[in-house]
N, C-alpha and C positions, 0 to 999 in steps of 0.2 A: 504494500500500500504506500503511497506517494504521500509526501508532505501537502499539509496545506499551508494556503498562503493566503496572510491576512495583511492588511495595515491599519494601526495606528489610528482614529478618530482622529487626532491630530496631522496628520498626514496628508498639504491639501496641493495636488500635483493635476494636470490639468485629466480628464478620463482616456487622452489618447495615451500619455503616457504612464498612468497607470497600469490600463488592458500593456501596453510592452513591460512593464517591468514586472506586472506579474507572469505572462509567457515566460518571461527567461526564468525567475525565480523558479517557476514551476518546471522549467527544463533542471534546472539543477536540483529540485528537489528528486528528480531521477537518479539523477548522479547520487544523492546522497543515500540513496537507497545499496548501493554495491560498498558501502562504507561498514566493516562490522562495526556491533554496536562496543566490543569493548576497544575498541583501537583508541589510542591516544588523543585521536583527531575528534575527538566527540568533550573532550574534557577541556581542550583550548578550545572549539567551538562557544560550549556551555559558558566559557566566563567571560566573551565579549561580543563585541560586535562583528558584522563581518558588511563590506562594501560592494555593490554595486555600481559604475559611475556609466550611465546610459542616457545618450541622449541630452549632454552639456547640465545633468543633474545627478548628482550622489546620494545613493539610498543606503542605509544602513540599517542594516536585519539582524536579530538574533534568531538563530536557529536552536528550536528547542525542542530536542529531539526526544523527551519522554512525553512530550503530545504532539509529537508529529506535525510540529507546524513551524513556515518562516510568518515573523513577525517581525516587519516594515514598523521602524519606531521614529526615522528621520528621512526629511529630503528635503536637501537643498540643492540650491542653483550652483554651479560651479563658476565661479569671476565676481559672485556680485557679492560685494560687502556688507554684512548688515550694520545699521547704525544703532547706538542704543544700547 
């Protein structure tokens, strides 16, 4: 069974590029399916973040992998500064 993918309420990206970053997400959530579950790579997963940068914007997911889900917690633009 495949990861799901969720984002964030706070998460406001425009819907085209939502529907792309969840495609890809969901492409890797395949991939992460051939990953056994004791391997190392499940433990540095669990304690941070992992990036996406698609589409001149960077997404930042935690993959959590004892409910089987990416969860989209950031996305911002790439170049633009925030003020404030």
């Amino acid at each position: 069974m495949a990861y799901s993918v969720h984002f964030a309420e706070d998460v406001d990206v425009s819907a085209e590029l939502r529907t792309r970053a969840f495609q890809t997400l969901a492409d890797i959530s395949e991939t992460l399916e051939s990953i056994p579950s004791r391997s190392a790579f499940w433990s540095a997963a669990n304690s941070g973040l992992a990036e996406l940068n698609l589409g001149g914007w960077k997404f930042e997911y935690r993959i959590l992998h004892r409910d089987r889900r990416i969860l989209v917690v950031v996305a911002r633009q790439l170049g633009v500064e925030r003020l404030g």
